[in-house]
C-alpha positions as CSV (number, residue, x, y, z in Angstrom):
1,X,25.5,89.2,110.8
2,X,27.6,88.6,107.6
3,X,30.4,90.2,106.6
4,X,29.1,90.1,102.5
5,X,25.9,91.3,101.5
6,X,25.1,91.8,97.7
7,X,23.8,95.0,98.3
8,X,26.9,96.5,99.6
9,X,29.2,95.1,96.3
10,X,29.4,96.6,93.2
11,X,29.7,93.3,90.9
12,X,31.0,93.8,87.7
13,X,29.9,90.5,85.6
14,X,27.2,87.9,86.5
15,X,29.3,85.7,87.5
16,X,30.9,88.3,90.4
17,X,27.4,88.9,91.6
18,X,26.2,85.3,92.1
19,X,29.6,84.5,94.0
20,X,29.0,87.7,96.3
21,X,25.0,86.2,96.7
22,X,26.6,82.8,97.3
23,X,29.2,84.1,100.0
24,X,26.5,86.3,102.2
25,X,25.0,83.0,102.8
26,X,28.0,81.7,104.7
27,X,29.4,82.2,108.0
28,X,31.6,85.1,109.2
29,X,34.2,83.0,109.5
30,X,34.1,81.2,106.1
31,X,33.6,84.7,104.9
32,X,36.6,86.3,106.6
33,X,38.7,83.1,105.1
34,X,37.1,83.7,101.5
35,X,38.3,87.3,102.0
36,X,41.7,86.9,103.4
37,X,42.0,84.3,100.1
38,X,41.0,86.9,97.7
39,X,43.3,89.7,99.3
40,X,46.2,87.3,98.9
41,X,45.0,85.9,95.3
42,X,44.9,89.7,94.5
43,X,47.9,90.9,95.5
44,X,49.7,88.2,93.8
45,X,48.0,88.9,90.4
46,X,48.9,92.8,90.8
47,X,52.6,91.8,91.2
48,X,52.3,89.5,88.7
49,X,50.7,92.0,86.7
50,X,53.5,94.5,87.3
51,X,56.3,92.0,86.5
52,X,54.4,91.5,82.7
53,X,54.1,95.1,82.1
54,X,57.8,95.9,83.1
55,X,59.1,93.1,80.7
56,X,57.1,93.9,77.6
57,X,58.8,97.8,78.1
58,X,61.2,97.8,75.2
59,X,65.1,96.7,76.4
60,X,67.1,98.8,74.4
61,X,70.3,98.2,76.7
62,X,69.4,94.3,76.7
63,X,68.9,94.7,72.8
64,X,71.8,96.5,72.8
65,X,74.3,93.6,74.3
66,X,72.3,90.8,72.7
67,X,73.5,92.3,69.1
68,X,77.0,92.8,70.3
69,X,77.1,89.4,71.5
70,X,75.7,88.1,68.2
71,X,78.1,90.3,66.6
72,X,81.1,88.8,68.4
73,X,79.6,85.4,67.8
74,X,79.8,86.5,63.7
75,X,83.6,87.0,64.0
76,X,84.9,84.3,66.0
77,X,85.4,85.6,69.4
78,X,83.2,83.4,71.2
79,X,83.4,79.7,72.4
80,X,80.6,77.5,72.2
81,X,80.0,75.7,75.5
82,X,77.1,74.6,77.3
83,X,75.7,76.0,80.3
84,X,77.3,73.2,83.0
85,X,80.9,74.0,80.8
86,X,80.7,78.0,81.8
C-alpha cells in the first residue's frame, strides 16, 4: 500500500496534483523520504517566511538611531573608519 494517493490530497494547482499522481506510484519508502523532504523544505520556508514579515514591520527605534547617527555624522562627531579599523 502507498502512503500518497491522489484521492486523499487536496491539490491546489495542476502542477501539485500531477506531483501527488507521480508520487502514489512510488514506494513507501521513496514516499516517506519525499515526505520527510517536504516537512523539512516546509518548515524552513515558514521560518523564512516569518523572518521577511518581521523585517518589513516598520523600525521606528532603528529609524530612530539611524537619523541620530546621520545627525552626528552632519556635525562632526564621527570618525570615518572602515569596518577592520573599528
Amino acid at each position: 500500500m502507498n502512503i500518497l494517493s491522489y484521492s486523499d490530497a487536496k491539490p491546489t494547482t495542476p502542477n501539485f496534483a500531477q506531483l501527488i499522481e507521480k508520487a502514489a506510484v512510488l514506494s513507501p519508502a521513496i514516499q516517506e523520504e519525499i515526505i520527510l523532504q517536504w516537512f523539512d523544505d516546509i518548515e524552513n520556508d515558514t521560518a523564512t517566511l516569518q523572518w521577511q514579515n518581521t523585517l518589513e514591520q516598520p523600525q521606528p527605534k532603528l529609524e530612530q538611531l539611524a537619523l541620530a547617527a546621520l545627525q552626528q555624522s552632519h556635525q562632526g562627531k564621527t570618525l570615518k573608519k572602515g569596518f577592520d579599523e573599528i
